[in-house]
C-alpha positions in Angstrom: 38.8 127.4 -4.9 41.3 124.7 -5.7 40.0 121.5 -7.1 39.8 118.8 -4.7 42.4 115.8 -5.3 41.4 112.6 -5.5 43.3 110.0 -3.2 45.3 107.1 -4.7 42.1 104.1 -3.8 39.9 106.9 -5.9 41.7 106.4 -8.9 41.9 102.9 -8.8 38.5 102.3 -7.6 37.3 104.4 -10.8 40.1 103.0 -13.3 38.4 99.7 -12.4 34.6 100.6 -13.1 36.3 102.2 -16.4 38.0 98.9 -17.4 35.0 97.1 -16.9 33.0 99.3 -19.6 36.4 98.6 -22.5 36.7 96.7 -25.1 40.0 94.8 -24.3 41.6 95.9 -27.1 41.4 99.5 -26.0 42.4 99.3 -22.8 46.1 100.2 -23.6 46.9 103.1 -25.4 50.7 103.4 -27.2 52.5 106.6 -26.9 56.6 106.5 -28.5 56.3 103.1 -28.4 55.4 102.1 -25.2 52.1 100.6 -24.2 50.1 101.5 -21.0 47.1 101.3 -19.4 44.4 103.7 -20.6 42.4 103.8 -17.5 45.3 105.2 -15.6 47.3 106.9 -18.2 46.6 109.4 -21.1 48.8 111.3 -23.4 48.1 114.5 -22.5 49.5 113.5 -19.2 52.4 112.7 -20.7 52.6 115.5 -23.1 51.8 118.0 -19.8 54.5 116.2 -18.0 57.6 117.4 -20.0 57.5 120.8 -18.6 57.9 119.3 -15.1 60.5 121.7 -13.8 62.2 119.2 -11.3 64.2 120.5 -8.4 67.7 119.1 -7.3 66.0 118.3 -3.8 63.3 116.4 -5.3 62.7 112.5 -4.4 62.1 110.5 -7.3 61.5 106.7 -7.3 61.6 104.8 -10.3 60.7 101.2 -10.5 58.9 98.6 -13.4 55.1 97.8 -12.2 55.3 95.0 -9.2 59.0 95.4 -8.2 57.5 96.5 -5.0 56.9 100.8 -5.3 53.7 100.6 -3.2 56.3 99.6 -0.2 58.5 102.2 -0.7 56.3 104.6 -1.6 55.6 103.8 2.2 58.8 104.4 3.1 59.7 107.5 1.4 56.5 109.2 2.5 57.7 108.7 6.3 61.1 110.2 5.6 59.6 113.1 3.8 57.0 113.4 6.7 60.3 113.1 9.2 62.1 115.8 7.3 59.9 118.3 7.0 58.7 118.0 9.9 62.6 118.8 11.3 62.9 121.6 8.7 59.9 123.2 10.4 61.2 122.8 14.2 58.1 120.1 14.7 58.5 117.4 16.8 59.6 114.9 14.8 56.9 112.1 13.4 55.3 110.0 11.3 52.5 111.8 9.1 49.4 110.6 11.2 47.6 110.2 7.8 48.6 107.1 5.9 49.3 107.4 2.4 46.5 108.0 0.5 47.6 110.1 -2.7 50.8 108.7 -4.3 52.3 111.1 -7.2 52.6 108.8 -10.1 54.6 111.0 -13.0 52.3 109.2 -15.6 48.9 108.9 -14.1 46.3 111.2 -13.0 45.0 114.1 -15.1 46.8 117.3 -16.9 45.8 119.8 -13.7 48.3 118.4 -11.5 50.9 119.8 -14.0 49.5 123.4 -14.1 52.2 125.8 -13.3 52.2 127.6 -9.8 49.5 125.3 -7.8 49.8 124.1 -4.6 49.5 120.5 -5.9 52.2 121.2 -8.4 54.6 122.2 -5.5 53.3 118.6 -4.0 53.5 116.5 -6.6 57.2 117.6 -7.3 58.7 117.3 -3.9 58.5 113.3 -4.0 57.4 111.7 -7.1 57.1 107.9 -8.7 57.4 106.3 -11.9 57.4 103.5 -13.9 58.7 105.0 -16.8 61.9 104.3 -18.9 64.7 106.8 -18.0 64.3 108.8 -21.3 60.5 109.3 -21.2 61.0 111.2 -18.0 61.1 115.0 -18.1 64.3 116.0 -19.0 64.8 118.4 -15.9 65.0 115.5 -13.5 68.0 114.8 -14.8 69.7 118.1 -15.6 69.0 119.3 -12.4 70.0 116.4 -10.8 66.9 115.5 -9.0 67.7 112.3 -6.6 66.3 108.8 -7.9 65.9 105.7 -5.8 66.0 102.7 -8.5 64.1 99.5 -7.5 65.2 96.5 -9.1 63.5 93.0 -8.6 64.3 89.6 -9.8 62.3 88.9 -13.5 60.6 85.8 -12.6 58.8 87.4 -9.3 58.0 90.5 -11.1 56.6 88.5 -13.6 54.7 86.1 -11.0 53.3 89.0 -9.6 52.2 91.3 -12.6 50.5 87.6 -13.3 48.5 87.7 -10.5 48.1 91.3 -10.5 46.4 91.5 -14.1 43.9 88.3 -13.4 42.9 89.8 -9.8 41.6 92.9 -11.7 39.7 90.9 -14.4 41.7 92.0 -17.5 44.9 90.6 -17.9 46.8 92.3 -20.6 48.1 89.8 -23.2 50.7 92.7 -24.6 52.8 94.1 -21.3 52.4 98.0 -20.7 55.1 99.7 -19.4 57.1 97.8 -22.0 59.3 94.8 -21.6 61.1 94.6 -18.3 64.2 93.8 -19.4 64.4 96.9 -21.7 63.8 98.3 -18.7 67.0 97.2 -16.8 69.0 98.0 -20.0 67.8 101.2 -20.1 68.5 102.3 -16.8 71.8 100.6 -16.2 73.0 102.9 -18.4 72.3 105.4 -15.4 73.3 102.9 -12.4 76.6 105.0 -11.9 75.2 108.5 -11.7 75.8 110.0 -8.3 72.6 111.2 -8.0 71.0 107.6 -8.7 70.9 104.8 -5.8 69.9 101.1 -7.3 68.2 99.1 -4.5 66.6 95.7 -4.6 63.6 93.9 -3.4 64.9 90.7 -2.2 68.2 92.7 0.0 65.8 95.4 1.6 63.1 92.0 2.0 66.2 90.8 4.1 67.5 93.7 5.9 64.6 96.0 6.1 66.2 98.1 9.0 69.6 98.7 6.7 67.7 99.4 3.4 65.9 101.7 5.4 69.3 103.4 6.6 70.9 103.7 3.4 67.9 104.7 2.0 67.5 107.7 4.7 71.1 108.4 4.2 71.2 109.1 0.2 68.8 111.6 0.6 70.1 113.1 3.9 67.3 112.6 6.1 69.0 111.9 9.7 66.7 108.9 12.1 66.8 108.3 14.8 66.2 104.8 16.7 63.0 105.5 17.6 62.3 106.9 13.8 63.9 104.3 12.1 62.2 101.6 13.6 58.8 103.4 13.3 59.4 103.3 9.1 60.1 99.9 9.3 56.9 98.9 11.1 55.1 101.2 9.2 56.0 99.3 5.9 56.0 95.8 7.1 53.7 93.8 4.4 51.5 93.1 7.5 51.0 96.3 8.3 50.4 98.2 4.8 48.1 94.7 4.3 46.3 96.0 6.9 45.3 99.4 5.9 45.2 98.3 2.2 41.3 99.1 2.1 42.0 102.8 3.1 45.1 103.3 0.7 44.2 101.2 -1.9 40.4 101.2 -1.9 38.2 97.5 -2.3 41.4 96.2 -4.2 43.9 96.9 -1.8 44.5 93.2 -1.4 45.6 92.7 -4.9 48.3 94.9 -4.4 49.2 93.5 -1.6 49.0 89.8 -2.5 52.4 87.7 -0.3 54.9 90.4 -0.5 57.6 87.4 -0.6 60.4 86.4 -2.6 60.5 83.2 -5.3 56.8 83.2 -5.7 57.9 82.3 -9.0 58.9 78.9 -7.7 54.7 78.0 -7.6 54.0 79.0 -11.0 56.7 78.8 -14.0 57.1 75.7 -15.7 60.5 74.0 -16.6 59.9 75.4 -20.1 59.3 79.2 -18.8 62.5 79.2 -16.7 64.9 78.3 -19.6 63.2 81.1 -21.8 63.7 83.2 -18.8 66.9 82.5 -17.9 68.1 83.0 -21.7 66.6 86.6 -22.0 68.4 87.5 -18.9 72.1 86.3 -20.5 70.8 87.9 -23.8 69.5 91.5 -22.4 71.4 92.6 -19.0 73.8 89.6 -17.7 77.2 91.0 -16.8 75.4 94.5 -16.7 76.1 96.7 -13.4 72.0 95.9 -12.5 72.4 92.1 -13.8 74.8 91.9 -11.5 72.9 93.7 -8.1 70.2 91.4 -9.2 72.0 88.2 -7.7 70.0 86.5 -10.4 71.9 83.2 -9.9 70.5 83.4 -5.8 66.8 84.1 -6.6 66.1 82.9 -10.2 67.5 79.6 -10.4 65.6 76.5 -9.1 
C-alpha cells in the first residue's frame, strides 16, 4: 500500500513542534555551503534529489524564501489543474481541492525521490525551489525543464523574511538559503536561457491579469476568459488569506502577513538602506535581474 503523503500545513505544523524542542544552534544544518532549516530540510534529501530525472515538460519555479512562491505556487497549480484537465478531454476547471501539498525540491523526506512511485511521477510534473541554480539536479537543466524565476525587491524580501522568522519564534540570526543577493548573481547568469522566464513580485502585484497571461503562455497552457480570471481570483492575497488555515495549517497567517509592496518603508532605518543600497551596486546593479528589479522604483525612499 502506498504511504500516505502528508499535506503541505502537516509539515509545517510538525516542523514547528520540532523547532520548539532545538537548541537554536542546531536548527540549521550546512550542506556545500549553504545553510537551511533543519526542520524542513535534511541532507539525504538533498543527496536523494540528484537523481531527479527531470522531464522537458516539467514546471519548475524557483524563487529565494519570501519573494512570494506561496502565490504562485497558487497559480501554477490552477494552470496545471487547467491543462490536464484539457489533455484529458475534461471539462476544463479549477482543481476543486485547494493546494494542500506543495513539492518543495529540498524539503520533505528521501521517499518522495524513490524511483517509479506514483508520487515521484507527482512531484516531478510541477516542482519548487529555493535553491541556487547549481544545487539543483542537473537534469533540470540538460533536459531543459521550464523555470519560472521570481525575483523581488531586497528590502521587502528582507522585511518580510523579518517578520516571517519572529512569527515562528526562532528567528535565525545567520540567513538559510544563503545570502539573497548571491542568489540573483547566481541565477542571472541563467536570465537569458530560453527555457527560463524572470518575473517579478511588484509587476505581477500590478498587473495580476497580464502576469498571469504571460505566465500561462511560456508554458503553453491556452485560458480562456472565464479561466483566466478564475486564477486570478483564486490567488488574490485575500483569497489564499482566507483559506490559509487549510493550506498552511495554524500558521497560515504568517505566510500570509500584507502581501504588499515597500513594507520595507515601516521598518529599515536610514542606516539599513545605505548598507542596502550599497550591496545592490556591489553584487547585481547593471545585471540583466538588477535591472528587471526596477530597484530605483521600489528601493529608494
Amino acid at each position: 500500500m502506498e504511504k500516505s503523503r502528508k499535506t503541505f500545513a502537516d509539515i509545517i505544523n510538525e516542523a514547528m513542534v520540532t523547532a520548539n524542542t532545538m537548541d537554536r544552534d542546531k536548527l540549521l544544518f550546512s550542506y556545500k555551503g549553504i545553510l537551511y532549516p533543519a526542520t524542513f530540510c535534511s541532507p539525504e534529501v538533498f543527496r536523494a534529489m540528484d537523481f531527479l530525472e527531470a522531464r522537458s515538460d516539467d514546471i519548475i519555479l524557483a524563487g529565494y524564501p519570501k519573494c512570494g512562491t506561496n502565490w504562485l505556487g497558487q497559480i501554477l497549480n490552477d494552470l496545471v489543474a487547467i491543462f490536464e484537465n484539457k489533455v484529458q478531454n475534461k471539462e476544463s476547471s479549477m482543481n476543486d481541492e485547494e493546494i494542500q501539498e506543495f513539492p518543495y525540491l529540498e524539503m520533505g523526506d528521501t521517499g518522495k525521490y524513490e524511483v517509479g512511485t506514483e508520487y515521484m511521477y507527482k512531484l516531478s510534473k510541477f516542482m519548487i525551489t529555493h535553491l541556487l541554480p547549481e544545487n539543483l539536479p542537473r537534469s533540470i537543466f540538460r533536459n531543459k525543464a521550464k523555470i519560472l524565476l521570481l525575483i523581488c525587491n531586497p528590502k521587502d524580501v528582507a522585511t518580510s523574511f523579518y517578520h516571517f522568522s519572529n512569527g515562528l519564534n526562532f528567528f535565525f540570526y545567520l540567513l538559510p538559503w544563503g545570502c539573497y543577493f548571491e542568489y540573483l548573481s547566481k541565477w542571472n547568469k541563467y536570465a537569458d536561457d530560453e527555457n527560463i522566464m524572470t518575473i517579478t513580485y511588484e509587476e505581477l502585484k500590478e498587473n495580476p491579469v497580464l502576469g498571469v497571461k504571460n505566465i500561462a503562455a511560456f508554458f503553453g497552457v491556452s485560458l480562456t476568459e472565464k479561466e483566466l480570471q478564475s486564477v486570478v481570483e483564486r490567488s488574490s492575497f485575500q483569497s489564499m488569506k482566507k483559506k490559509s488555515l487549510k493550506t498552511h495549517g495554524k500558521h497560515g497567517n504568517i505566510f500570509f502577513r500584507k502581501g504588499g509592496v515597500s513594507d520595507w518603508k515601516n521598518l529599515f532605518s536610514e542606516d539599513q538602506n545605505k548598507k542596502m543600497d550599497k550591496a545592490f551596486e556591489e553584487h547585481i546593479k547593471g545585471t540583466k535581474l538588477g535591472t528587471q528589479l526596477k530597484y530605483e522604483v521600489y528601493c529608494k525612499a
